[in-house]
N, C-alpha and C positions, 0 to 999 in steps of 0.2 A: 463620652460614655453613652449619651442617649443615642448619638448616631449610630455609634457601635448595635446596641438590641437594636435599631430600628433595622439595620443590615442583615442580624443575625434573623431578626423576624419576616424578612422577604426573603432570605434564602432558606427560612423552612418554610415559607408559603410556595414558593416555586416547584420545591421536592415534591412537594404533596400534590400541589399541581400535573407536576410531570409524573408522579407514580400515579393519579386517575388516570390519565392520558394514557399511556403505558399498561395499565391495567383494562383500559376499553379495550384498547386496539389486537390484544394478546391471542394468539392463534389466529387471526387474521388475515387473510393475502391483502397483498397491497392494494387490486381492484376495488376490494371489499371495503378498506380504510379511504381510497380515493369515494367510491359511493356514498357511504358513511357519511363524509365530510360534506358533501354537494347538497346530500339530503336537508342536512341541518343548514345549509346557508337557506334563512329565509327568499330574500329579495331572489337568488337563482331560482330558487325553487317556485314563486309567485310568477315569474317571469319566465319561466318554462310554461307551467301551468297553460296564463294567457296566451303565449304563443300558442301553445298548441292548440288553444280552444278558439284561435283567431283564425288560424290555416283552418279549421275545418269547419269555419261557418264562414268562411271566403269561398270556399271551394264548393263546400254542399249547395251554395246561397247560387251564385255562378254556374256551375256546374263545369263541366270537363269540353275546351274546344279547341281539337285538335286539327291538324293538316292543313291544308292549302282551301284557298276559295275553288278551285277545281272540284278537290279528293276532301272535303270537312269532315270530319270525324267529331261528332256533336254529342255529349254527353247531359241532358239538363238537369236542372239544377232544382230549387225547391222556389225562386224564385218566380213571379208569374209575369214578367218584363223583361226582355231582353237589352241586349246594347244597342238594337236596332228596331225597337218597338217604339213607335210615337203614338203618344195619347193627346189625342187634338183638343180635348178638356183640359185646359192648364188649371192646375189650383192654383187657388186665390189665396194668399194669406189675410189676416185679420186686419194688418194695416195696407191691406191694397196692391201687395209686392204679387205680380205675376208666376209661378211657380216656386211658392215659398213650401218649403217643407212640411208635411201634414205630421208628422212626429211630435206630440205632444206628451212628456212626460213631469211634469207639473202638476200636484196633487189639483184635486177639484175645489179645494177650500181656499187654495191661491185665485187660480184665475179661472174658477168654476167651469171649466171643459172637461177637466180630467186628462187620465191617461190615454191615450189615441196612436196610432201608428198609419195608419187611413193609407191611400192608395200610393203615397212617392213620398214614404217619412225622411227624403233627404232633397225633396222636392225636384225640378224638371229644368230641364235645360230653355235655351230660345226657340227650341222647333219641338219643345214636348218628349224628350228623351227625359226616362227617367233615371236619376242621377244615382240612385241607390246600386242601381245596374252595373253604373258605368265605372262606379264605386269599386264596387265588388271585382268586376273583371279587373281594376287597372292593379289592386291590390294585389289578385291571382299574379298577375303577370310580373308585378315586381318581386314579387315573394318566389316566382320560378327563376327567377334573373339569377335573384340573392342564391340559390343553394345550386342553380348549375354553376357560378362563378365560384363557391365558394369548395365543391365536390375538385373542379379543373386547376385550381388554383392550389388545391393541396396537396392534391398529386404529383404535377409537375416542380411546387417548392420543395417538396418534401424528396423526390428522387434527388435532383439538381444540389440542393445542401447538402443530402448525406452521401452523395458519388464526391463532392467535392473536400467536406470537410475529412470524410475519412482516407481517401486517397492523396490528398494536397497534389504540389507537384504542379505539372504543366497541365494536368485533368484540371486542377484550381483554379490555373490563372484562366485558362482558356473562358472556362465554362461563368467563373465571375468578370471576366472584362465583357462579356457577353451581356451578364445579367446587369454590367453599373452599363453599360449603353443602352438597355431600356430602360433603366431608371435614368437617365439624365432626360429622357423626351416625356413631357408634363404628359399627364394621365389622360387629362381630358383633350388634348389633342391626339390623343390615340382614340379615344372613345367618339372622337366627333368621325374622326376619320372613317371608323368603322361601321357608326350607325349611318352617316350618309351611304356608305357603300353597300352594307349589309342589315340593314333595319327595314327595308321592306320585306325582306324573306321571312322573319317571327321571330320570335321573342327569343325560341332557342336558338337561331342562328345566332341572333346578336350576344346573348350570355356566352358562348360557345368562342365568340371570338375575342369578348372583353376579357374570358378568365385567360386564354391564350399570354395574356399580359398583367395581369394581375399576380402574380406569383412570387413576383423579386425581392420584396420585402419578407416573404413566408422564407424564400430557400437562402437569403443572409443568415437571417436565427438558427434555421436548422445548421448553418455550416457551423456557426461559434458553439451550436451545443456539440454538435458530433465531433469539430477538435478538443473538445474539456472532456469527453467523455472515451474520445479513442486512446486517451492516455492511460486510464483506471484500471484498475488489477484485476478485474472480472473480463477484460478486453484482452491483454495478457493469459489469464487464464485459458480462455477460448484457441487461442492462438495457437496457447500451446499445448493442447488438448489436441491438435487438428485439425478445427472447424475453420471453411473455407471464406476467402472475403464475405462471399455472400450471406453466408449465415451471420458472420460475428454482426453485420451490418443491420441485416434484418431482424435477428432473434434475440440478439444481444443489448447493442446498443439503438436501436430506434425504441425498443419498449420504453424506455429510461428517459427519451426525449419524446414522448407522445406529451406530454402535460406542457409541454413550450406549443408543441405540435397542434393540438388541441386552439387552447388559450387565441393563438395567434390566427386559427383560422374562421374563431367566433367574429373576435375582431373584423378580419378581413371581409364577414359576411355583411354586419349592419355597416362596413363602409361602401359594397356591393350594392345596396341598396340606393343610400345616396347619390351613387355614380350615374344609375342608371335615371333617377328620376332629375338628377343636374340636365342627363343628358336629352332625356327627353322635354323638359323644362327648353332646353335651347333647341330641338328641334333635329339632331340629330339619334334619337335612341327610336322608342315604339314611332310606327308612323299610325296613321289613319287606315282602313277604318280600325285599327285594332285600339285600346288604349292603354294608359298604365297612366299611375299616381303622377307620377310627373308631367307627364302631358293634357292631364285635367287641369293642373294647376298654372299649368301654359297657356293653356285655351282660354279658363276662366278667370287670370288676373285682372281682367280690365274692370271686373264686375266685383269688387273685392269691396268695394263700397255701396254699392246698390243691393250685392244678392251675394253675400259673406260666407252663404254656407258653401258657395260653392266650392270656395277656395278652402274654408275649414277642414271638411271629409276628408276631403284626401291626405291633406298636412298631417290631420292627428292621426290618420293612420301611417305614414314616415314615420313619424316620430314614435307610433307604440312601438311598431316593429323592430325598430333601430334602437330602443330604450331596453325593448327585451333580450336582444342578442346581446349586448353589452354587458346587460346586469348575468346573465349566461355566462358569461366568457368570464366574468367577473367571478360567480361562483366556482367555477373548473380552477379558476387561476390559485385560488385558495384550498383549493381539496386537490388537485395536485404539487402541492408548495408543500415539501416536506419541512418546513423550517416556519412555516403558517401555524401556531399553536391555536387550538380550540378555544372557545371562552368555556370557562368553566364556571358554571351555574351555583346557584346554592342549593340544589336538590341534589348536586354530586358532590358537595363539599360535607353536605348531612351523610350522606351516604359513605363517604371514607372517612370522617368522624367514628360512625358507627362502628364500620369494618374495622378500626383500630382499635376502638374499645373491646369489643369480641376479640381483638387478638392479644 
């Protein structure tokens, strides 16, 4: 008997649940309810935030440096060091360490200096490079990596699934035995290949030819959504209404499958990132003089114990950057999940209390 009302009492909890839900979302377009939903994920929404407050004090801090050592196209930046400026003054840290970071942000009642940022707040390399610099640019450079791989990589998934999943047939097999023989050759012997071959020409060369290969995972999903979706009655409808492969493909069923399409290419970016800094980590991605996160961290291993921050900077920026894309993709994944129920607060459960009392 008790289990009984206790059933009875979660399936009128649920009702009431679902008629708030149902009652937000009412006159609505679905863009508006996917926003809706994004908005209110905190952690995407803090992670959007940072990202975006990260790229634009990477880039301002750096500035814009484009073209060849020929033809440079130099745009600066707000910092007053370059990646190629040596200050023959190393600072001294407190305990003696030769270009130790002047970055003090430790109250003055701790260790009575105070707050400071002084001339290399992430201190200087072994020939007086200042590291904030080099900082700065290797971040620019992966953070360009990440969104041309990730721009090239959606494109070519997203044709490739939906020419395939919606046509099947000998278009299917071709074009997937194609795509499972670049997935059987391991990613990073594609990427060493490449960056030895094409890693002195710049950073967009190299993104340019990784996402060329990065796509196989992206145009599987889209094929499994666009066969679940070529079947549906609005697909039919379309058909037989008139509208041409093309349209049903483009206007019909890709809008339907953008929320896979999305989700998948967040993903695909913060793994973009890793790839590039693995790869320049081992020597085939950014070369000299340009750099990138992973190749500081290449350079500066051996010092990982004498002069730690070297190898820290760059780490924890991998790791914000790649924490943000994720919790990104994380939020989309749930604000386009039509089956992702909202939590429902108790400022809306006062609130449909109320409204049923009034009624």
């Amino acid at each position: 008997m008790f289990k009984k009302k206790e059933k009875e009492q979660l399936s009128s909890t649920d009702q009431n649940e679902n008629a708030i839900a149902n009652k937000e979302t009412e006159g609505l377009s679905q863009g508006q309810i996917v926003r809706r939903r994004f908005v209110r994920h905190r952690a995407a929404m803090i992670s959007l935030w940072s990202l975006i407050m990260m790229v634009l004090f990477v880039f301002t801090a750096s500035g814009l440096h484009l073209g060849n050592e020929d033809n440079p196209i130099t745009i600066p930046g707000w910092w007053h060091w370059s990646i190629t400026d040596i200050d023959p003054e190393l600072s001294i840290g407190a305990d003696g360490i030769v270009g130790a970071p002047t970055l003090d942000i430790i109250p003055a009642f701790i260790d009575g200096t105070g707050f400071n940022i002084g001339n290399h707040p992430f201190g200087q390399d072994d020939i007086g490079l200042d590291y904030f610099a080099l900082v700065m640019r290797g971040a620019q450079q992966s953070i360009v990596v990440m969104v041309i791989i990730g721009l090239i990589a959606a494109f070519i998934g997203t044709v490739v699934g939906a020419v395939t999943g919606y046509f099947r047939g000998w278009v299917d097999a071709i074009l997937m035995r194609f795509t499972d023989f670049i997935i059987t050759i391991p990613a990073i012997i594609i990427g060493s290949v490449i960056g030895f071959q094409f890693g002195n020409l710049g950073v967009i060369f190299l993104a340019t030819y990784l996402g060329l290969f990065s796509w196989t995972g992206l145009s599987r999903l889209v094929r499994g959504e666009f066969l679940s979706l070529r079947e549906r009655e609005f697909v039919d409808a379309a058909r037989v209404a008139g509208a041409n492969n093309a349209r049903i493909v483009f206007k019909h069923i890709l809008p339907n499958a953008v929320g896979v399409i999305i989700v998948s290419v967040t993903l695909l970016m913060s793994g973009a990132i890793i790839t590039e800094s693995a790869l320049s980590y081992l020597g085939f991605g950014v070369v000299p003089p340009d750099v990138s996160l992973g190749l500081l961290i290449s350079k500066y291993q051996d010092s990982f114990t004498t002069r730690p921050w070297l190898f820290w900077y760059p780490g924890m920026f991998i790791i914000a950057i790649a924490l943000c894309i994720n919790f990104i993709g994380d939020g989309l994944r749930d604000a386009f999940d039509p089956r992702q129920r909202r939590r429902i607060t108790k400022k809306d459960r006062a609130e449909a209390k109320l409204a049923k009392a009034r009624a």
